[in-house]
N, C-alpha and C positions, 0 to 999 in steps of 0.2 A: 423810640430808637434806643435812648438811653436804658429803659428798663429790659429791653430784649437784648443790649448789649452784654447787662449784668445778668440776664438769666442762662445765656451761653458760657459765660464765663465760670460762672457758681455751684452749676448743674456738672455732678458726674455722675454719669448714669453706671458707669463701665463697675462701679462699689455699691450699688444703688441707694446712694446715701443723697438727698435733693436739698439744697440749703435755701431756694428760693423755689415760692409758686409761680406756676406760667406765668402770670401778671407781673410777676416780677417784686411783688410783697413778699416781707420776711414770714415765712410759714411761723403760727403758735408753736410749734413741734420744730426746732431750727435743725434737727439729724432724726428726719423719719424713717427709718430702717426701712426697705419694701423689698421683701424676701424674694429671690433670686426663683424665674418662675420655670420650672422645672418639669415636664411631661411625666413622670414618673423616679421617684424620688430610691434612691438607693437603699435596697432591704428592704421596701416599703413592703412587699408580701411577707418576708418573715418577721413583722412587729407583732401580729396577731398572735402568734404564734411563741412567741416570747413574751409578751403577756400572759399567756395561758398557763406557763410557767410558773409565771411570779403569782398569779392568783390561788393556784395548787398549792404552791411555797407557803402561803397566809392560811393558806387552808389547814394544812394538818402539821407545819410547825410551828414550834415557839415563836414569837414577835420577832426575837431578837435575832435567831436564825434566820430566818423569813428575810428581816431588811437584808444579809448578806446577801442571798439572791436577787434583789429588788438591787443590789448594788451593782450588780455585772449587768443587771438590764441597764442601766444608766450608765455603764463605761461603754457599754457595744453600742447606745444611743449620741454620745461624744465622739466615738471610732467614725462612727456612721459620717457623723458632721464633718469630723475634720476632713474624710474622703470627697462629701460631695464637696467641700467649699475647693478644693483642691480642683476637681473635676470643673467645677464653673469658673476657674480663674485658667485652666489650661481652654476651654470654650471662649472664653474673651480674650485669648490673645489669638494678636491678627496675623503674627509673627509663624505661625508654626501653621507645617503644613500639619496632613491627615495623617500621613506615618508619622510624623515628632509627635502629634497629638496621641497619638494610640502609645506609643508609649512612654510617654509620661503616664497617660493615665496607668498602664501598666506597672509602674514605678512606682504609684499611688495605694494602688492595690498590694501588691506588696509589701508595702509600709502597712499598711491596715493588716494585712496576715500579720506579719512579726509584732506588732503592735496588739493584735489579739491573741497571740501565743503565750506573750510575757503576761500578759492580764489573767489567763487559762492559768500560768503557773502562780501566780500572786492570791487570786480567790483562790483555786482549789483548796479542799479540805484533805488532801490526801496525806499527807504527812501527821497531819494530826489525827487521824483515822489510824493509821500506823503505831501511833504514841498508844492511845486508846486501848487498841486490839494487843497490844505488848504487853499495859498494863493488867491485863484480864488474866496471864498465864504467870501473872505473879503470884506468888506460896503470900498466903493473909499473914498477920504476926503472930495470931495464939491461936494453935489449933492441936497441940497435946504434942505427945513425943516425935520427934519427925521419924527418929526411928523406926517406930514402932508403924506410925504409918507406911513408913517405905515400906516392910513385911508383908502389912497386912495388900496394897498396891498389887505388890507384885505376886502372892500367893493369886490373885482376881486372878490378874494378866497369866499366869501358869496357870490356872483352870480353862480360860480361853484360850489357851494355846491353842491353832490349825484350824480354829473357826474362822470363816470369810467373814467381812462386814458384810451382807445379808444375810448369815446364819446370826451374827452378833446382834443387828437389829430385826429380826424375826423375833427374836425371845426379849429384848430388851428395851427394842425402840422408846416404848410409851413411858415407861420410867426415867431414860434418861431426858431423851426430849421436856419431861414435864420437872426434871429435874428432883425429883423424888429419892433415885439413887445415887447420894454424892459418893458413896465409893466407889462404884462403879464408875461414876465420872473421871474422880480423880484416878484411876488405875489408866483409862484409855489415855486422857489427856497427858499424865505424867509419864507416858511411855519414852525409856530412850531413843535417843534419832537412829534409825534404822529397823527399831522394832516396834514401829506405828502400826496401831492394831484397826485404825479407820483412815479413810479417804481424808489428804487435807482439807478439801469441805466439808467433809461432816464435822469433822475438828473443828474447824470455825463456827459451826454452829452450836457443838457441843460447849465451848468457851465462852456463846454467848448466853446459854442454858445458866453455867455454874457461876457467871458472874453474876446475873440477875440474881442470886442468893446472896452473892459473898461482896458485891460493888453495884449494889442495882442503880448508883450515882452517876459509875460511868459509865455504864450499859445504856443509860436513858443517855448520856450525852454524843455515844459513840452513833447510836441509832439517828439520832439528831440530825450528827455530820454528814452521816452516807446518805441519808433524804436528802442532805444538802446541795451536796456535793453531784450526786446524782440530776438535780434539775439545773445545777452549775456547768456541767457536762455535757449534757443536753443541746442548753442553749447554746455554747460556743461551739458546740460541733455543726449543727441547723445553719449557725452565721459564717463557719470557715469554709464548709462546702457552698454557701452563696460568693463568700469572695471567691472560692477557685476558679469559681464555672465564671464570672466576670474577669477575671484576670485570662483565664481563657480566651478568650473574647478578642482581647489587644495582641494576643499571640499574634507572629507572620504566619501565614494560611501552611507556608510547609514545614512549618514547624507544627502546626498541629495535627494535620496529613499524619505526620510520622509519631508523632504518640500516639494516634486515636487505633 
């Protein structure tokens, strides 16, 4: 009697934390943690898949790049947590009905959106992908008279005056592309704003041609980023379309009626 006194007493199932075995002995283990058992666990489909990710990431970047993304798989895997432990403390109480429970949980999800937005803006590389691609359309520090460059620029861009970018890249593609012709380069890229002689993507990729010559340091770093930032993107997109469509879920019926 005594010991089934102390084992009712000691036992909280509701934390599933057991300070006493049935018998009423002190467990070896005196806070054996027993995971909260759960039919199917939140996100559990999209893990694989965010794995895939992060093995890609180790794949073809640097280490040190790589961990970043292995980093956002570990904040989305905490997000994860804190939503379900939230989810199984709104299921253990006895207090709420079915509607207070749907949205709390609703509440919960919610929290995990905004909670993975600010993570989305914290990891991104995009700012520094920006710094990067800025640095590239920088003039180097010794490259002969700028004057005399400016002339020789723009006499280019006055020979190509009224050609389309596909007349421009029919005769020139392969030399710019492979970066062979830096004057050429420097005449399209150095064009004033309004008398852009190529598409702003092609621009971009001509920027990344003349840098690989003139900063192939930060050409390799920029490259880096955008692989990064790319598999960074990815994932929190994959996890914020699985919260929507659960928050979804906790909507009133004619609330959703009328979005769908």
């Amino acid at each position: 009697m005594h010991n089934t006194l102390l084992f009712n007493i000691f036992t909280y199932n509701a934390d599933n934390i057991v300070k006493f075995q049935k018998n009423g002995s002190v467990s070896n283990n005196l806070y054996h943690y027993k995971p909260a058992k759960i039919k199917r666990k939140m996100l559990d489909d999209l893990i694989p898949q965010l794995r895939l990710q992060v093995a890609k990431a180790h794949k073809i970047l640097p280490e040190d790049v790589a961990a970043s993304v292995e980093k956002v798989y570990n904040d989305i895997l905490l997000m994860r947590n804190f939503a379900m432990n939230e989810f199984q403390r709104i299921q253990d109480d006895a207090n709420l009905g079915e509607n207070d429970c749907n949205i709390a949980r609703r509440q919960i999800l919610e929290k995990a959106i905004t909670k993975l937005e600010i993570l989305k803006s914290k990891r991104s590389a995009s700012d520094l992908i920006n710094k990067l691609e800025a640095r590239l359309s920088e003039e180097p520090g010794e490259r002969g008279d700028r004057l005399l460059k400016f002339l020789k620029e723009r006499e280019i861009r006055d020979r190509l005056a009224g050609m389309t970018e596909s007349q421009i890249l029919s005769h020139f593609e392969k030399s710019l592309m492979d970066g062979s012709n830096q004057a050429l380069l420097d005449a399209i890229l150095n064009a004033p704003p309004g008398f852009e002689m190529l598409s702003t993507e092609m621009q971009k990729k001509l920027k990344r041609v003349s840098g690989k010559h003139l900063y192939p340091e930060i050409v390799a770093q920029l490259e880096a980023m955008q692989e990064m930032n790319t598999f960074i993107v990815k994932m929190f997109t994959i996890v914020r379309a699985e919260l929507d469509n659960l928050r979804r879920k906790y909507l009133p019926i004619h609330i959703v009626k009328k979005s769908a």
